[in-house]
Structures are given as C-alpha cells and as structure tokens.
C-alpha positions in Angstrom: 69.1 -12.5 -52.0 67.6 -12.6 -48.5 69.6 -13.6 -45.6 68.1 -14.4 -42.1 71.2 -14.5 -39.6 70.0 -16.2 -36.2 71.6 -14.9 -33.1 70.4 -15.5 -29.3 71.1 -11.6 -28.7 70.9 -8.4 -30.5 73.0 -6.1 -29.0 74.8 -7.7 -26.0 78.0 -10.1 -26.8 80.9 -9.6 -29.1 79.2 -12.1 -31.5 75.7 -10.1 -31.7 77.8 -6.8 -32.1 79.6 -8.8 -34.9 76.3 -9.9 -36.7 74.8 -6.5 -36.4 77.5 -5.0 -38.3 77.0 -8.1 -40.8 73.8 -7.6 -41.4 74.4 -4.1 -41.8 77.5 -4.3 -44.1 75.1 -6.8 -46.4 72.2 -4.6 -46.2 74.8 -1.8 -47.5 76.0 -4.4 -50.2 72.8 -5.1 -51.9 71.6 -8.0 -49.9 68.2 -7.8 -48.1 69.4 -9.1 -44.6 67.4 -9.7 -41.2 68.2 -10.7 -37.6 65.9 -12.6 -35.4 66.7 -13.0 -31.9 65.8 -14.1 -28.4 66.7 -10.9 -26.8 65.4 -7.9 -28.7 66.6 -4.7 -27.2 65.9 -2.3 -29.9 63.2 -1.2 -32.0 65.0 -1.8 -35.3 62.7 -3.3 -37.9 65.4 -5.5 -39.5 65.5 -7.3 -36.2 62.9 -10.1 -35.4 62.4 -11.5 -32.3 61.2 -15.0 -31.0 57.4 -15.0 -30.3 57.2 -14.3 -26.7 56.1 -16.6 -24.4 57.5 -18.5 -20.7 58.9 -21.1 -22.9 61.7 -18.6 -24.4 62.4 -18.3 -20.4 61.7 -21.9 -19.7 64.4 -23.0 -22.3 67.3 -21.2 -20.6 66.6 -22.1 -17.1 66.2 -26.0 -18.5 69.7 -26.0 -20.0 71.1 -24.1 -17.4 69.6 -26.8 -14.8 70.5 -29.8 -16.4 74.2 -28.5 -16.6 74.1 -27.4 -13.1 73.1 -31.2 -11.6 76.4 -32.3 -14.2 78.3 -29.8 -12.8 77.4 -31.4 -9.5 75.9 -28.3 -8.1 78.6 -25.8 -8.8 78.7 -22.8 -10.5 82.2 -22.4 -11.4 81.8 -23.3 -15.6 78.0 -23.0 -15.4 77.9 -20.2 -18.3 81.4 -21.9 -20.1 79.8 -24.9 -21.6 76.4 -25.7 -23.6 74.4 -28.3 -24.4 71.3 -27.1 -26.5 68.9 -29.6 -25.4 66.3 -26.7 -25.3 65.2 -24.2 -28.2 62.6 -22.6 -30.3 61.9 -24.3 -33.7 62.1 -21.5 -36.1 61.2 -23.0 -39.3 57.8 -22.0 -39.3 57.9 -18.4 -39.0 57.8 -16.2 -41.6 60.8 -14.3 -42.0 62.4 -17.9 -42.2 60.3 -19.2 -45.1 61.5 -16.0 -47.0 64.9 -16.4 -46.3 67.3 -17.5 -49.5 69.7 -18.2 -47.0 70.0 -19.6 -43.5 72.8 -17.7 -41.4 73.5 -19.2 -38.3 75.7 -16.8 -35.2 75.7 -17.6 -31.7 72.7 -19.3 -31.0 73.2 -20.4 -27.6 71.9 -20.4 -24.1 68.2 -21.6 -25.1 68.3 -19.8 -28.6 68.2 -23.3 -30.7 68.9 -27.1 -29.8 70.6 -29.4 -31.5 66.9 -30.8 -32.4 66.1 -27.4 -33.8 69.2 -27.0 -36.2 68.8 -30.4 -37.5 65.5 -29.1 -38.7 66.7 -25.7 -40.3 69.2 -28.0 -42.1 66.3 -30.7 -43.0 64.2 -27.7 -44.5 66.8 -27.9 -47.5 67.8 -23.9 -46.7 71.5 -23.5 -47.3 73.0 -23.4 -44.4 76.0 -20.6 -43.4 77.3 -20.9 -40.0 79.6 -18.3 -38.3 81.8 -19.6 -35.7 82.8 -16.9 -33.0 84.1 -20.0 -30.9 84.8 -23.3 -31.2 81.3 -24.9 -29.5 80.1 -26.1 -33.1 83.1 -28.0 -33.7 83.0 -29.4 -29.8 81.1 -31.4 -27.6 80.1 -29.0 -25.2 82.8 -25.9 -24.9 83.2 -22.6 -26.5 87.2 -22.5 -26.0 89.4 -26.0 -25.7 91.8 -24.7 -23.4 94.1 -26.4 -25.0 92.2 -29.8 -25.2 92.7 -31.9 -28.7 89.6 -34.4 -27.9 87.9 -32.8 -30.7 90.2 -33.3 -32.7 91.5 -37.2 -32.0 88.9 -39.8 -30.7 85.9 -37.4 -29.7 85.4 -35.2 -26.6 85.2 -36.7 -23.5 87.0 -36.2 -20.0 86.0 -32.9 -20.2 88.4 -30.7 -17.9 85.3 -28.4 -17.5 83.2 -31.2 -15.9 83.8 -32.3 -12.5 86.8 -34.6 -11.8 87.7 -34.3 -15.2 85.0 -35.8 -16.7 84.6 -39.2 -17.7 84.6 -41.8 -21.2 80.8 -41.2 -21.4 80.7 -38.2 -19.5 78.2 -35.0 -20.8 80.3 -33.8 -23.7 80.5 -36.8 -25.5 76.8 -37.6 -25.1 76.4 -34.1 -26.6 79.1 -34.7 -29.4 77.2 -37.7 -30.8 74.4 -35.9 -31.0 75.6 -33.2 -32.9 78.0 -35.8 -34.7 74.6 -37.4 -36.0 73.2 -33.9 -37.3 76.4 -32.4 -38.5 78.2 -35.7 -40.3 75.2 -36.6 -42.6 74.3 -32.6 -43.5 75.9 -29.9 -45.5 76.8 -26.7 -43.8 79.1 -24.1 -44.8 81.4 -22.9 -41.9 83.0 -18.8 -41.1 85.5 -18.5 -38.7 86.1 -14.9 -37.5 90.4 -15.8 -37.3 92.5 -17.9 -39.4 93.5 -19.2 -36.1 90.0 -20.4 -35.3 89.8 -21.9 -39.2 93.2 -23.7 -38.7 92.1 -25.0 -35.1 88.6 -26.3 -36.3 89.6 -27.8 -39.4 91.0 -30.5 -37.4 87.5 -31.2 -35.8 86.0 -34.6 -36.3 82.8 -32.9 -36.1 83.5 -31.2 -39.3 85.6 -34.0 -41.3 84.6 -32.9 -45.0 82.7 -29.8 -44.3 84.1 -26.2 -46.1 85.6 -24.3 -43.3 86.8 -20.5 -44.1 88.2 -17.2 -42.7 86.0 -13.6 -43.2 86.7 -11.3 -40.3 84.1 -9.3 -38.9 82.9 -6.0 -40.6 83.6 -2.4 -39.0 81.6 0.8 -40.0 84.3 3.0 -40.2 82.4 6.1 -41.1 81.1 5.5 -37.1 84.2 4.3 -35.8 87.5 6.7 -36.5 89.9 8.9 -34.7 88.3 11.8 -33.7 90.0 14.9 -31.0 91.3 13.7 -27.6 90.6 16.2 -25.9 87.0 17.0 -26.5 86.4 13.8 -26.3 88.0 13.4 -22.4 86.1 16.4 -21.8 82.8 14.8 -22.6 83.5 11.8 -20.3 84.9 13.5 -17.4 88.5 11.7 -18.3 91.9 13.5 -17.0 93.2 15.6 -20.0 96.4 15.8 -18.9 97.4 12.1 -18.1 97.6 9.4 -20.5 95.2 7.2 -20.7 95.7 3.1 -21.5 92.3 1.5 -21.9 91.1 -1.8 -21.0 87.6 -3.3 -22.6 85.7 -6.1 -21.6 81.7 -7.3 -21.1 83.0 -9.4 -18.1 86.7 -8.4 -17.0 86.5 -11.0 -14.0 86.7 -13.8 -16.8 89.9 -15.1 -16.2 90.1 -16.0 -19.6 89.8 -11.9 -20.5 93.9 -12.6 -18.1 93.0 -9.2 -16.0 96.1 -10.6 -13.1 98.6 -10.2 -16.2 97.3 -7.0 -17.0 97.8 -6.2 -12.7 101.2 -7.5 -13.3 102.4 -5.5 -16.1 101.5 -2.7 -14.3 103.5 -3.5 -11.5 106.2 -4.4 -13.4 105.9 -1.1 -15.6 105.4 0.9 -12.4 108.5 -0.4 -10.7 110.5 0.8 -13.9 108.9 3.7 -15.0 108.3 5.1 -11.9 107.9 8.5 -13.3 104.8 6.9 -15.2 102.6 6.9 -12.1 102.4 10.8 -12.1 101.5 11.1 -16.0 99.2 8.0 -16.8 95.9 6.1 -15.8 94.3 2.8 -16.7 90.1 3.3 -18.3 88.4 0.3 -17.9 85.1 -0.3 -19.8 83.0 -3.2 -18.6 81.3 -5.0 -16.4 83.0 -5.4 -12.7 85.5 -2.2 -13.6 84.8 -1.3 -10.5 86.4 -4.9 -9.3 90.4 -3.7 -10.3 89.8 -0.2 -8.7 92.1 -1.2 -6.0 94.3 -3.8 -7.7 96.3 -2.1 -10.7 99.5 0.0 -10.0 98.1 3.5 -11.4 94.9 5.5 -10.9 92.3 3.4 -12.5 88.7 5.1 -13.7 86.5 2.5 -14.1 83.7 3.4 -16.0 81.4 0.2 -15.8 79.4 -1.0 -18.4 78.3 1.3 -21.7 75.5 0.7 -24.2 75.4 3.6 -26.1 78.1 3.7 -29.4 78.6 6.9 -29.2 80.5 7.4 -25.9 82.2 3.9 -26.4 83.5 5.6 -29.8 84.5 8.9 -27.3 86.1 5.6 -25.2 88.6 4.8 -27.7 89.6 8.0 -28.8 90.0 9.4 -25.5 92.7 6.4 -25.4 96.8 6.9 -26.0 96.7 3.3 -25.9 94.1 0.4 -25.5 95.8 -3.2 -24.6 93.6 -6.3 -24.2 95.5 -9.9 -22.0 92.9 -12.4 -23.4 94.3 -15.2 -23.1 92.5 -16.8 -25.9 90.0 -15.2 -28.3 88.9 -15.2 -31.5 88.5 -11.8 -33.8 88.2 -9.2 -31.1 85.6 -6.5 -31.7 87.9 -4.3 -29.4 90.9 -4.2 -31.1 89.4 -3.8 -34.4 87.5 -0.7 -32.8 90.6 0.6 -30.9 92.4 0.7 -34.6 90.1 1.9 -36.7 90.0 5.1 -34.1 93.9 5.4 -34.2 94.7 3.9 -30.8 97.4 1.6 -31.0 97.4 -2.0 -29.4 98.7 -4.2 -27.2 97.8 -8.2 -27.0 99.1 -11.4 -26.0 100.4 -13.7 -29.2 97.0 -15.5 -28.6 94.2 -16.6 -30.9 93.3 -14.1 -33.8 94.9 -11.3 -31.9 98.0 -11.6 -33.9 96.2 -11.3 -37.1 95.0 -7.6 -36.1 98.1 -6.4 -33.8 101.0 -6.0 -36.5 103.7 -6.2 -34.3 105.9 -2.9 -34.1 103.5 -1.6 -37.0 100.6 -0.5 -35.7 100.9 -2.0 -31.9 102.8 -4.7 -30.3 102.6 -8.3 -29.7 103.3 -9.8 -26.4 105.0 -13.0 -25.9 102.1 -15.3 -24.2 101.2 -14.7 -20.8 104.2 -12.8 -20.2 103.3 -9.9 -18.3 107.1 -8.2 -18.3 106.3 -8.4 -22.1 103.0 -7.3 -21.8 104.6 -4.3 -19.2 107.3 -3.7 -22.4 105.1 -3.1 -24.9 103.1 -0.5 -23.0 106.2 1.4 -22.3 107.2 1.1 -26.0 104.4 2.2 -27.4 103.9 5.2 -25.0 107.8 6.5 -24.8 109.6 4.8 -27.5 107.6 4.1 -30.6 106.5 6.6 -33.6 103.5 6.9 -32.0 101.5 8.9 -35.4 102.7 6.0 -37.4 101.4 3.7 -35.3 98.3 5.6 -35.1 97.4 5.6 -39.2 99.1 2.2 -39.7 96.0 1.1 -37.6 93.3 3.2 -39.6 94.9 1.6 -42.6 94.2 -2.1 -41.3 90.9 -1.2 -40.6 90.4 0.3 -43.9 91.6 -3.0 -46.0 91.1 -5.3 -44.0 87.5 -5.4 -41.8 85.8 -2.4 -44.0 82.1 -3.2 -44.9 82.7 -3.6 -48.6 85.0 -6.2 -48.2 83.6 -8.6 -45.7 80.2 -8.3 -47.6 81.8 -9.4 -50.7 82.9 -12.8 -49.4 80.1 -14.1 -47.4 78.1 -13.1 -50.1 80.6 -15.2 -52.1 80.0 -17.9 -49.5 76.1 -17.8 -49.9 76.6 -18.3 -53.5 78.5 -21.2 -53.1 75.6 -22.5 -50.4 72.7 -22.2 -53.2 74.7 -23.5 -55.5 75.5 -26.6 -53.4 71.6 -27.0 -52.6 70.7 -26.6 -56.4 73.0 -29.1 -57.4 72.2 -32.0 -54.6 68.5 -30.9 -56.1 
C-alpha cells in the first residue's frame, strides 16, 4: 500500500512533527509512505515538496490579505482563522498518481483550498483526513473557544471576526463552501483525542461521515529517560536545582495560558518559600526570553530548538514538565515528557486528560485554576512517589502511542477507505 500524507510543513508545527512520526511509524509497519509539503526543510527523500515557484509564496500572502481586509485591518486573529481560498492542485504530480491512499494533515496557510481538496476527492482516491484541530469541521477556526455554531445552525457571528461577526459574515461564506465539497463526498476522518472525536461528531459539516480516535505515534527507541545529570551538563542546566519545564513553538499564545502558569508560580512561591532556593522553570520555545522577568523563580529560557537530540536532553534534564494550554488536542509535549520519565502537569482541557493519569503518572489540574495548577507542582515534586510516577509514564507511552500500535489502526482505516471506493465502484 502507498500512502501520500499532505502537510503544509515538514518539520515545524505539532501537526508536521505528528505526521513525520506517522509516516515513519507506517514506513516501519510495512506501508510505503511519503510526505509532500510546502515547506521542505530537510533533505529526506520520503519528503516531496511542492514545485517551486512565486505562486507557493503568492498563495499565502493572498489568504493572509483577504483575511486581513475582514479582519478590518487588524492583526490580532490574523494567523487563528483560515479560509483556503488559495492552493496548489496536487493531483497531477506524480507521487500523487501513485498513491493508494490520499492522507490529508494540516494543509493550511496556502497549502490546499477548498477548490483543491474538492479535486483530490473527485479523483476517486480514498480519502483519510487527520484532524489536529477542529478547522475541517468549522467554517473558518482551528479551536471553537467554546462556540456551538458548528454544531447547531452553521457558523456565523464569528467571535474571531470583528464586532462579532455577522449572519453572512466570512465563516459562513466559507462553511458553505466546504459544506458543498464535504456533504456530497466520502472522507474518512482521525482525530488525535477522543475529546476532539466527541466535539466534531456533532459538526454539521460532517453529518454521516466516519469520525475516529488514533493518537499520534512516538519513537520510543529516540525518545526515553536517559541520566539527568549528563544531560544538564550538556545544556549548561543547574545540576543542583530542580528543574520544571515548560514547551511551546509560540508561548505568547494566550491559548498555550502562560499568566496561569506566572500565577502558579506565585502562588507556589508564596507557600513554598523554601522552593525558590532549590528550583527553576526551562522554557523551550519561541519568545522564552518574553517570561524571563515575569515567573516567580529563576527562569532559563532557552529559545527555540530544532535539533531532536538536545530537545530529548530537554526533557530528561526535567524533574517535571507542566504545560497550561488551555485547549489542545493530543499534545506532542506531554507524550514526549512521558515517554522520557518526566511526570506531568495539565489543565483538565482537551485531550490532555487522556495522557495525564491523574495521581498515576502526573496530575490534572482543575481548569484554569492556577492554585491547582501551583498544587500539583508541589505534589509532584515533594509529596508524590516520584519513581512511580516516572515508569507509570514510560508505560503509557509504551501501550498507548508506540509505533506498532498507531500503525496498525490507520492502516485499518485505509483498508476501510479502499474498500469504501471499491464498493461505490
């Protein structure tokens, strides 16, 4: 079987690390997988990239414009919605007319438009389609916020336009758009959480379509607990403290909830006072620099890391690694953080509760609570078996995200595709 999974990026995103471990995990499972992408940053010859040319360039900056004149000139949600009213066609290349199967990722920001995925579908392909946020079950954003539009009369008054929105506004031109390509097509939908599955199953947009859960896959053999200490040593990281690590692309996303996180450590600071002389905060990503001056205890911010193995080093340099999204999906981080030991600490938020057994191998805050968030830090640092903890999270990993395993179902899932096509054939 031959599987092309389409992704706008290769390496950069939680979705394109996600589909580079898929592919990966398949290619280890017997299945001949490929990636083709806009933004090819390796020189891997199972990834393809776009042809190059100013329109690949030309398709970002048109969506980006058009949203920008809705947006009424502001840039405040410029990068939190998408239209796809610009893309590549990729049904003529190559790699696609080889492919058994179609496999669709994150294929925004000027990958494909809603033009060019009513054409993958029309080339009679099946069709798989992993959801790392809600945007194919919306009109126009990745995470609701709490909106049920989607779910009841269609979106519209969009709380990410301004004013509100409107009856006609942008994301309900853009849901009947995709209503008209999705409604009369067969596609088979992966979420990365059983929260994400239960929330999209109530979509209009996919009234009658198969929705199901496969986490993402981990390479464990990469990704496990390896010696503190030489690996502190190799980052320049205090040995002696204990270290609590935070891990985002962008941590000034309000959404990532960085002012609970400043919060708990207040909180945990004004309690534990003794904690200030013993532990410090790591933060990997983007802006680190950004909460240098804002969280109670001596922060090293490390900034933004490409190569896997220092972010492995990262996580096992880490007594503890909490992440205050306030809503996400399947986290990459957490899934990481376990498999290398390093208990965890989340907000009872999207799929985090899925991963974070609470007590077991971490501990689940109460949502945006940050005196919760502040107790669970404390209790896994000073109260809790902190070795069980530790291989109660390797043993997650291990059944629950390991290559083998995730392989096996989509590949289920692609069966179930190709059987579908055959049998409307």
């Amino acid at each position: 079987m031959r599987v092309l999974i389409v992704n706008t990026s290769e390496k950069t995103g939680g979705a394109a690390v996600a589909a580079n471990r898929l592919m990966e995990a398949l290619n280890n499972n017997g299945v001949k997988a490929k990636m083709l992408v806009r933004d090819k940053e390796t020189s891997d010859i199972t990834v393809v990239e776009l042809p190059k040319g100013i329109w690949q360039r030309w398709n970002f900056l048109w969506e980006r414009w058009c949203i920008f004149c809705h947006m009424h000139f502001s840039r405040k949600h410029l990068f939190e919605v998408d239209i796809a009213n610009a893309g590549t066609d990729i049904t003529r290349m190559r790699e696609f007319k080889e492919a058994d199967v179609i496999h669709l990722s994150w294929i925004n920001q000027g990958m494909l438009s809603i033009k060019d995925i009513r054409k993958i579908i029309d080339s009679g392909k099946p069709v798989v389609w992993t959801m790392h946020d809600f945007w194919p079950a919306t009109g126009i954003c990745h995470y609701t916020r709490k909106c049920n539009y989607y779910k009841t009369t269609g979106c519209h008054n969009c709380q990410y336009l301004p004013g509100g929105g409107s009856a006609n506004d942008l994301s309900a031109k853009i849901w009947r758009r995709k209503a008209k390509v999705w409604s009369s097509r067969n596609i088979f939908f992966v979420t990365c959480s059983k929260w994400l599955c239960s929330a999209v199953r109530g979509s209009r947009l996919l009234t009658g379509k198969q929705v199901v859960s496969i986490p993402n896959p981990i390479d464990t053999r990469e990704y496990k607990p390896a010696d503190k200490r030489e690996a502190r040593m190799r980052l320049s990281l205090p040995i002696d403290r204990r270290l609590i690590l935070v891990v985002s692309q962008r941590i000034t996303d309000k959404r990532k909830g960085m002012d609970y996180m400043v919060r708990a450590c207040e909180i945990m600071a004004e309690r534990c006072p003794e904690m200030k002389e013993n532990t410090s905060i790591v933060i990997l990503g983007g802006h680190s620099e950004d909460y240098a001056d804002k969280l109670a205890f001596p922060v090293c911010p490390l900034g933004y890391v490409s190569d896997q193995r220092k972010i492995i080093d990262v996580y096992n340099a880490a007594d503890l690694f909490v992440l205050p999204s306030l809503e996400d999906n399947l986290p990459n981080t957490i899934m990481e953080a376990m498999a290398c030991g390093v208990p965890c600490v989340g907000f009872k938020s999207g799929g985090i509760p899925e991963m974070i057994d609470h007590r077991k191998n971490g501990y689940v805050a109460e949502y945006k609570s940050a005196e919760d968030l502040a107790e669970g830090m404390r209790w896994v640092l000073s109260e809790a078996d902190y070795d069980e903890l530790s291989d109660n999270a390797v043993k997650k990993v291990s059944i629950s995200y390991s290559q083998q395993s995730v392989a096996m179902k989509y590949i289920e899932v692609y069966n179930q595709a190709r059987a579908y096509r055959h049998y409307r054939l």
